[in-house]
C-alpha positions in Angstrom: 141.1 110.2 89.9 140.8 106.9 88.3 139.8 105.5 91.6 137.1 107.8 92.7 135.5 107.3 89.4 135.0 104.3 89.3 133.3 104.2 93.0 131.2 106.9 91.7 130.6 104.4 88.6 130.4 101.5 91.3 127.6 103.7 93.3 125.6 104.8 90.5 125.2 101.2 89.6 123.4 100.2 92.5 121.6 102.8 92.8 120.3 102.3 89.6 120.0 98.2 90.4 118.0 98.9 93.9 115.5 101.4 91.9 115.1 98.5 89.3 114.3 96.1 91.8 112.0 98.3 94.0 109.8 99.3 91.2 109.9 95.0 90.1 108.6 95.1 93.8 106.1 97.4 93.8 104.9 96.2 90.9 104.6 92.9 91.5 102.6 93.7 95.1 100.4 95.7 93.4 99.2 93.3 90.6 99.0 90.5 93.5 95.9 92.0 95.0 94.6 92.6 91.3 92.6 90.3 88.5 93.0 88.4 86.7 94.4 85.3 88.8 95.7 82.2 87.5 94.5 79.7 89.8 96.3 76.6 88.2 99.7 78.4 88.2 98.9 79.0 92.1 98.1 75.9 92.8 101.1 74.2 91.1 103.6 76.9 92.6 102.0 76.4 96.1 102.6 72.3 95.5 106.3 73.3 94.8 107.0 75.8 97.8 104.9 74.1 100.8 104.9 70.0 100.2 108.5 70.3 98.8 110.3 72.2 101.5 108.1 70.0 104.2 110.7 67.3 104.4 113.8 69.8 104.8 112.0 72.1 106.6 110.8 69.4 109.5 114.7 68.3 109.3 116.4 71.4 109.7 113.8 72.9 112.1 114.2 69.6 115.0 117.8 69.2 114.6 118.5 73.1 115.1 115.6 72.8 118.0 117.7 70.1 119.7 121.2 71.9 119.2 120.0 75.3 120.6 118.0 73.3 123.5 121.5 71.4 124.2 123.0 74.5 124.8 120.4 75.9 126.5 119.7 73.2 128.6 123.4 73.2 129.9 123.3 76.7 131.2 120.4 77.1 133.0 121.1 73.4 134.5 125.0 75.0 136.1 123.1 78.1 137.2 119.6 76.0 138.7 117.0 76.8 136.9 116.4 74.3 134.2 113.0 74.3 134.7 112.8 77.7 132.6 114.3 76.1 129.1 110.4 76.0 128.0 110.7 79.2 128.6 114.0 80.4 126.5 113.0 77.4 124.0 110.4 80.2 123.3 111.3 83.4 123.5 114.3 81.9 120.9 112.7 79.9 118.8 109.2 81.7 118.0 110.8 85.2 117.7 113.7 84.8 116.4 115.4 81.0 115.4 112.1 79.9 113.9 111.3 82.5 111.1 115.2 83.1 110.1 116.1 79.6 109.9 113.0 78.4 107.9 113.3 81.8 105.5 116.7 81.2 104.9 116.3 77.5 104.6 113.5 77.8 102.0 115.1 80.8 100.2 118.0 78.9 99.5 115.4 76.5 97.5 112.5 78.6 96.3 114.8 81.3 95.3 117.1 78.9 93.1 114.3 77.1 91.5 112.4 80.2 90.4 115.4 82.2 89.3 116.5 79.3 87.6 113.2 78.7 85.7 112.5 81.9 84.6 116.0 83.0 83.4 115.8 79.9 81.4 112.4 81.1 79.6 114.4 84.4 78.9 116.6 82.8 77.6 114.9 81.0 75.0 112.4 83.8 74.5 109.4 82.2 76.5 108.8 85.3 78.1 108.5 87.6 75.3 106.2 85.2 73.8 103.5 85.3 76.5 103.4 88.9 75.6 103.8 88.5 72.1 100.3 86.1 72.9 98.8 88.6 75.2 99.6 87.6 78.5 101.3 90.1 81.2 104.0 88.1 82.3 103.7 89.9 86.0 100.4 88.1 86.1 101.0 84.6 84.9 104.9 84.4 86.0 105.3 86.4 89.4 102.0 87.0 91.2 101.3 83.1 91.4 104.7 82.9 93.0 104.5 85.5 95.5 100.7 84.4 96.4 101.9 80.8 96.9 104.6 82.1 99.3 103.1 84.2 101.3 100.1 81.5 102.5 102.9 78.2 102.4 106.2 80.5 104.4 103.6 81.2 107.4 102.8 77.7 107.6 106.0 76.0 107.5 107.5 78.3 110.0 104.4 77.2 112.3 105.5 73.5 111.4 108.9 74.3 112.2 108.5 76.0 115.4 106.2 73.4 116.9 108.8 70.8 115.6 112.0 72.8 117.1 110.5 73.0 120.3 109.2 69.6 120.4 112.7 68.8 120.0 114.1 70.9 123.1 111.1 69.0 125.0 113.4 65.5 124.3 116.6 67.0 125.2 114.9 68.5 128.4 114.3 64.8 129.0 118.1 64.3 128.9 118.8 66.5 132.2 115.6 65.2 134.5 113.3 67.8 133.5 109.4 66.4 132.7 107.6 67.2 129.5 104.6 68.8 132.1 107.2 71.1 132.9 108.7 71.9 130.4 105.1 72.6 128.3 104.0 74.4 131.0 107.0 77.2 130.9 105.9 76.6 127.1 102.3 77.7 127.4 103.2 80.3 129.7 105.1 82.5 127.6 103.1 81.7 124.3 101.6 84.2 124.2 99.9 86.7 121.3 102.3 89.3 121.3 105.5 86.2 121.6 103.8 84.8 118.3 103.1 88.0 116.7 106.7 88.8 116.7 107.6 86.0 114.9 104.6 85.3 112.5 105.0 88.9 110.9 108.7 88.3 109.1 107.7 85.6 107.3 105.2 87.0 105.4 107.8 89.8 104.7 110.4 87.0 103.9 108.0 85.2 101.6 107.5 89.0 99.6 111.6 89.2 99.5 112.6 85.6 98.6 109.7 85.9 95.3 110.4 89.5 93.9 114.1 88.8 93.9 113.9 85.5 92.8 111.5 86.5 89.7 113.1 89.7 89.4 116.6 87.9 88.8 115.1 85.8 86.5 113.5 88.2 84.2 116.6 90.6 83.8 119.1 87.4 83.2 120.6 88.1 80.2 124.1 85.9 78.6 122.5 82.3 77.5 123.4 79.4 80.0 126.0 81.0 81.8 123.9 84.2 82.8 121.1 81.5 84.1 123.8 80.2 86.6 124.9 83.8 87.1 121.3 85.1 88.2 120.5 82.4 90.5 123.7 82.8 92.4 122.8 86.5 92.9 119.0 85.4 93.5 120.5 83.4 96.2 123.0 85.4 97.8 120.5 88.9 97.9 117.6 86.8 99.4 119.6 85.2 102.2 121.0 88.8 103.3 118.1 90.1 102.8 116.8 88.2 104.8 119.0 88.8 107.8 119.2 92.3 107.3 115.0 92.3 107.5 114.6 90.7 110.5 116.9 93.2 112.1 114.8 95.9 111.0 111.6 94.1 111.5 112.5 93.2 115.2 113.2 97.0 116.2 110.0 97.9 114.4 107.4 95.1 116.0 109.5 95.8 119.3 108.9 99.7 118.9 105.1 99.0 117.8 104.9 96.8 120.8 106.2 99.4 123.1 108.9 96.8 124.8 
């Protein structure tokens, strides 16, 4: 008995956490397409999430272009058709490689920094003071956040695509196949519905990596240690989130697409 009750107990409590953080969501969604707006608290937040994940970004995004072109590249080499890795370099990259890596890549930093920053403001009351001075924290704390995400994700995962497979165009190199053909299997299968596929999730990533990140941070609670606590969690929730989104994603744009 002692066992079922606490998986009931177990149960109830994430029930009760997933309702918390879907109304946080909503909430936050709705008062980003809502005044006021905070222009210099977008501005710095976009700074923070575009020109600091550029560098780590273009890293992770060409060596992970290379490595999957490598194996790539081997295959279709054995079986005689090499001259379709411009091909596969797309259909793996832009739908599926690009968006995940880059999310997780910049989850792992966005989702730390904000979580940490604003569980440290709880923490010393800085939070309670905005509304103690009239400001709705939503406003001035989360909406720049998620507004500064949603426009810099998008563009990195463009940046990180174009650099991936610019990377598999090198490695082509490596087993006698020319850039011109290799662009031109490129071209050919780059097309709308291809980039649609893959420029949707990361506008749902960017929503994702934001509301858990602030919604961690504004529910920390226990001093110092509960700032490290929240941006484990804030970590950990975003990353499998983010897998488990671009499953369902995928089925859905595939479904919508009727393929």
């Amino acid at each position: 008995m002692d066992l079922i009750a606490a998986l009931v107990e177990r149960l109830r409590r994430a029930v009760e956490i997933t309702q918390d953080y879907v109304l946080f969501a909503w909430a936050a969604i709705k008062a980003t397409f809502s005044r006021p707006y905070y222009a210099r608290e977008f501005l710095t937040q976009f700074h923070f999430a575009l020109v600091g994940s550029l560098v780590i970004v273009a890293l992770s995004s060409a060596v992970a272009g290379q490595a999957l072109a490598i194996q790539l590249a081997r295959e279709l080499a054995q079986t005689g058709v090499k001259g379709q890795l411009g091909h596969f370099m797309v259909i793996s990259v832009v739908r599926a490689l690009g968006p995940v890596l880059i999310g997780m890549v910049v989850a792992s930093r966005m989702s730390a920094g904000i979580t940490a920053e604003l569980a440290a403001m709880r923490s010393s009351d800085q939070i309670d003071a905005l509304v103690a001075f009239g400001s709705d924290p939503m406003k001035r704390l989360v909406v720049p956040r998620v507004a500064a995400l949603l426009i810099a994700l998008p563009a990195l995962t463009i940046l990180g695509d174009a650099l991936a497979i610019i990377g598999g165009g090198f490695v082509g190199l490596q087993y006698h196949l020319t850039l011109e053909t290799y662009y031109a299997g490129v071209l050919k299968y780059l097309t709308p519905k291809n980039v649609l596929v893959g420029m949707i999730k990361p506008f749902v990533f960017s929503i994702l990596i934001t509301t858990v990140a602030c919604w961690r941070g504004f529910r920390s609670e226990g001093g110092a240690r509960g700032v490290g606590v929240s941006t484990t969690e804030s970590v950990v929730i975003a990353s499998v989130g983010i897998l488990v989104s671009d499953g369902i994603c995928t089925r859905l744009i595939f479904r919508l697409l009727g393929w």
